[in-house]
C-alpha positions, 0 to 999 in steps of 0.5 A: 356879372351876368351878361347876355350876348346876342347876334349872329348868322355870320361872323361879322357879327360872332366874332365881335360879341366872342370878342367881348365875351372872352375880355370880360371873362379875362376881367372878371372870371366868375361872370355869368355869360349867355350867347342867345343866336340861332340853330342856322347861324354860324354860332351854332357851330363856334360859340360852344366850341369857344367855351361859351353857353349858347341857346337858340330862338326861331327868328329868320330875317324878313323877305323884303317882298310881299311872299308866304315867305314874309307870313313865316318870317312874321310867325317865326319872330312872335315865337321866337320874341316869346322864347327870347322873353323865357330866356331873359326871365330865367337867365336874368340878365344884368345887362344885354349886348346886341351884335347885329343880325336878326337875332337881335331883334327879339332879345333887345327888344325884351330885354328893353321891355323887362327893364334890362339895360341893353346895349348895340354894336354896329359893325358897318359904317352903314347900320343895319335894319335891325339895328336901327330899330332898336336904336331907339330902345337901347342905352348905349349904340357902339359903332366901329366908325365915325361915319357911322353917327349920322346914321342914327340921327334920332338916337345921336346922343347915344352913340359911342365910337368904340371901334370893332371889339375884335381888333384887339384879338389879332394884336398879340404875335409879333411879326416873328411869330407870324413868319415861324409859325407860317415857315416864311422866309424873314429876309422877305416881305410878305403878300397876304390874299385873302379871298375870304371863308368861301372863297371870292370867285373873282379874286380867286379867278384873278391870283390864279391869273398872275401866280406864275408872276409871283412864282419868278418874284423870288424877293417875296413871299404870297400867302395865299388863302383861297377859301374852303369851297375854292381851294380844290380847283384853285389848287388844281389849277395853279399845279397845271400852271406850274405855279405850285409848287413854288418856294415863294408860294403858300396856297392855303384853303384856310388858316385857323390863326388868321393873327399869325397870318396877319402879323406876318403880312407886309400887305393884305388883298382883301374884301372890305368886310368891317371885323377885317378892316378892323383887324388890318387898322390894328395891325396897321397892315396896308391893304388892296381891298376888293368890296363884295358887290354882294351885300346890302345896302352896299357897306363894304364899299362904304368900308373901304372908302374910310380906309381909301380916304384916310390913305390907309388902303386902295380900292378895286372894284370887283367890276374892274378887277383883272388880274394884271390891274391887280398885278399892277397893284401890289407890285407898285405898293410891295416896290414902294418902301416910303409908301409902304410905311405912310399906308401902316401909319394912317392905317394905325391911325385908324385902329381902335385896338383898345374897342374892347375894353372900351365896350366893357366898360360901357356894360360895366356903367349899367351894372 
């Protein structure tokens, strides 16, 4: 099996196509894998160190407005739709799968024109532009939610729901894994906030708020993950509190086993990023999600309604975010059992942990 993996520039789109890459090695040993990103992207750091081949083609993603910008863009996809050619008529490819990000473009859209069955993954309930152009082109568009179908109109008989391929990398520990290898406390339940890789300055601002409330809520335990860019102020700031440290309280920059974090989590604090809700509905954690006002097209709101809707998740909007409403929040769903355990069932309802296997053997019908 010779396959060719495409997407990058964040993790929403790195870690999916790891996701598949490393299921079809565990498959078929001897397959032949390619990472085709970008120097920029964050594949450039991680898919080498995962065991992976990589090579980069020069393509940024298109100003939305007429600037010198757009001229460079342009120039920047003609050379890097030729580097993407040269690759694909070296490497051969039996097949190609996209996972969104401007990279894409140029590789799907060969290996469309060299006659290369190719294959999309959409994270997002709302699809990107790059993805829906080359919806047209492709045999097969994954999508990770159902709401998603209606966004390929033109395309609808192509779609297949697979979920997101990195749900079935968080389900291996058990919760007693979890609560080991964080050194929690058994005996308690466990609160775990993400404020995500950089860390989320309003959820940052507003833990920071309600850590002492933490600290004398002695029957739990709050892992805490501020993000590498926060964590130093925030740290500063919960020491001159007097809220760390605490017992009860685990303030982390980052934690590189987020399975083991997330098994341990009786509920989750987070933003509504797809990879993220892909991994709490497979693990069936009930979740307090915190879309990201940042981000186009406004997906992650739109992520998080399929949770909300479905009784699997509550929703604060950034703009009515304080600490004590938060506070509120998780003290009303942490005292509540029965409620508790309804949200992990629609939540579980909501996993797809079988994604992966599910995209592989849509690669493997074009092989």
């Amino acid at each position: 099996m010779r396959v060719i993996l495409t997407g990058g520039g964040t993790g929403g789109h790195v870690y999916p196509a790891l996701a598949v890459a490393r299921y079809i090695k565990k498959k078929e040993p001897r397959a032949d894998i390619l990472f085709v990103g970008t120097e920029r992207g964050l594949e450039s750091r991680i898919v080498s160190s995962a065991g992976f081949k990589l090579k980069t083609i020069t393509v940024r993603g298109l100003p939305r407005k007429l600037s010198p910008e757009l001229f460079k863009a342009f120039a920047d996809l003609t050379r890097g739709g030729l580097e993407a050619r040269t690759i694909l008529k070296e490497f051969q490819p039996q097949a190609v799968l996209g996972t969104g990000g401007y990279v894409c473009g140029p590789v799907v859209l060969w290996s469309s024109l060299l006659g290369i069955p190719s294959l999309i993954h959409e994270q997002n309930v709302i699809p990107g532009v790059t993805n829906k152009i080359l919806s047209r082109l492709v045999k097969k568009i994954c999508v990770s939610f159902d709401a998603s179908k209606k966004h390929f109109p033109a395309s609808k008989e192509k779609v297949v729901v697979t979920g997101n391929p990195r749900a079935s990398e968080v389900l291996g520990p058990s919760r007693e894994d979890g609560i080991k290898a964080l050194r929690l406390n058994p005996n308690k339940k466990s609160v775990l906030i993400v404020s995500g890789s950089r860390g989320a300055e309003k959820i940052n601002r507003c833990i920071l708020e309600i850590l002492l409330d933490f600290k004398a809520r002695s029957d739990l335990q709050f892992i805490y993950i501020t993000g590498q860019e926060y964590y130093e102020k925030a740290s500063g700031t919960a020491r001159k509190k007097g809220a760390i440290p605490a017992e009860n309280i685990f303030l982390v920059p980052y934690f590189e086993e987020m399975p083991l974090a997330l098994a341990a989590a009786d509920l989750i604090i987070s933003r509504a990023g797809a990879t993220t809700l892909a991994e709490i509905t497979a693990r069936g954690i009930p979740a307090i999600l915190v879309p990201s006002p940042n981000v186009t097209n406004n997906h992650q709101v739109l992520n998080a309604r399929v949770l909300s809707d479905a009784g699997a998740a509550e929703i604060i909007m950034e703009d009515k975010l304080t600490g004590s409403f938060l506070k509120e929040k998780i003290f009303h769903l942490i005292n509540n059992e029965k409620n508790l355990t309804e949200m992990s069932a629609k939540s579980k309802e909501l996993g797809r942990p079988d994604s992966v296997d599910l995209i592989y053997r849509l690669l493997k019908e074009y092989i």
